[in-house]
C-alpha positions in Angstrom: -14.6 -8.5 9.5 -11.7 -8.3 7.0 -8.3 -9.5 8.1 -4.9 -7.7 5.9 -2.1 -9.4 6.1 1.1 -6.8 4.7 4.4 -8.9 3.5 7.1 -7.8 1.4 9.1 -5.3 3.0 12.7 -5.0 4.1 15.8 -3.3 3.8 16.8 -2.2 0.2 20.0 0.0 -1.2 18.4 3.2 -3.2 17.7 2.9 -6.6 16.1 -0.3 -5.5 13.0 -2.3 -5.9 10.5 -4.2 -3.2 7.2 -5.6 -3.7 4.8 -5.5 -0.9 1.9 -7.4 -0.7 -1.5 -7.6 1.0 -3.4 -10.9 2.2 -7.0 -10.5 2.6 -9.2 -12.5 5.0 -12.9 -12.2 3.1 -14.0 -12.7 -0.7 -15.8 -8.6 0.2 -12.2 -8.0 -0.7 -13.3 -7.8 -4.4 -16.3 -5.1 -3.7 -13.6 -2.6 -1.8 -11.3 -0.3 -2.8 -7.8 -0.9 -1.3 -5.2 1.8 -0.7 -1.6 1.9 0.9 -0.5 4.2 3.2 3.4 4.8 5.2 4.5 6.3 8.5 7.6 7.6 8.4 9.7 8.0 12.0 7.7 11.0 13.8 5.6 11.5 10.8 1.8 11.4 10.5 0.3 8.7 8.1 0.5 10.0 4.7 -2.1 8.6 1.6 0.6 6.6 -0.9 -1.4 4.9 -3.6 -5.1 3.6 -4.0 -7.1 1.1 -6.4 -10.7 0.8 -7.0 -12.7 -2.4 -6.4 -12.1 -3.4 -10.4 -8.9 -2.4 -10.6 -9.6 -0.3 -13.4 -8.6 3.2 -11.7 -5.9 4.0 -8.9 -4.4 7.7 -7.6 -0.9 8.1 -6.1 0.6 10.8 -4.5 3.0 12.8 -5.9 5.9 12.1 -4.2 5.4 8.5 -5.8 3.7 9.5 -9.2 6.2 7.4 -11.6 8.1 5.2 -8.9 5.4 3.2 -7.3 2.3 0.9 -9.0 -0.5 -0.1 -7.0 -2.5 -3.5 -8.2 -4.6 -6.0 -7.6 -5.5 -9.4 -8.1 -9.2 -9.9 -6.8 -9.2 -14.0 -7.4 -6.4 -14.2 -5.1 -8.1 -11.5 -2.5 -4.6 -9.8 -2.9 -3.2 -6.1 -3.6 0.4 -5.7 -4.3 2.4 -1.9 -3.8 5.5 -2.4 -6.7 7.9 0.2 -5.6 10.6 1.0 -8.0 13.7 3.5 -7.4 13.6 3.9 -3.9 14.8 6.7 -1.7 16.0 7.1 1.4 12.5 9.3 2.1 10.6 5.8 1.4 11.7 5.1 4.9 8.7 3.7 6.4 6.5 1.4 8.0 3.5 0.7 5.2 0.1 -0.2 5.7 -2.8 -1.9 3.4 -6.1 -0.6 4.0 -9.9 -1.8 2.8 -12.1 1.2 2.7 -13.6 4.0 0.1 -12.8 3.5 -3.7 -10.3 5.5 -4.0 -10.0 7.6 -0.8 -6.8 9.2 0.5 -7.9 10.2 3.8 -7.4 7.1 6.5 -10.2 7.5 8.3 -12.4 6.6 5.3 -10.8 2.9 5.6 -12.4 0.8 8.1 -9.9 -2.0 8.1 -6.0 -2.6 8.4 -3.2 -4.3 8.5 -0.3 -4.6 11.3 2.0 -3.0 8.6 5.4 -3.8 6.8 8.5 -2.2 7.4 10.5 -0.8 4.8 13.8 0.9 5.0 16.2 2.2 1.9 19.7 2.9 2.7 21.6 5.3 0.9 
């Protein structure tokens, strides 16, 4: 079982920064891809960014092509979400998810956090 622990978020003025990262419980961390995903208020969960197992490929969606950098840091069993001129339309809680490399569907992650709020004022 792999515990994610989400941290990082909070209330930030656009055209603002956070980091977010996530905690995870089991060294299998380092075999699984890891992706991020928001809910907005009455919104479905939508795909946000992804990273392989190594690291060495991620995918974003569009609306954060540019803004946002997904990493990770597999001898710390961590993945961080950098998020970089924010917009009101960031508005969200955000979740960490351990799953398929690279998927951007959610039910092809089996495990996930409780989720990190993160709101951008205008």
């Amino acid at each position: 079982q792999v515990q994610l622990v989400e941290s990082g978020g909070g209330l930030v003025q656009a055209g603002g920064s956070l980091r977010l990262s996530c905690a995870a419980s089991e060294r299998t961390f380092s075999t699984s891809g890891m992706g991020w995903f928001r809910q907005g208020p009455g919104k479905e969960r939508e795909f946000v960014a992804a990273i392989s197992w190594s690291g060495g490929s991620t995918r974003y969606a569009d609306s954060v092509k540019g803004r946002f950098t997904i990493s990770r840091d597999n001898a710390r069993n961590t993945v961080y979400l950098q998020m970089n001129s924010l917009k009101p339309e960031d508005t969200a809680v955000y979740y960490c998810a351990a799953g398929r490399n690279l998927a951007t569907i959610p039910d092809l992650y089996a495990y996930w956090g409780q989720g990190t709020q993160v709101t951008v004022s205008t």
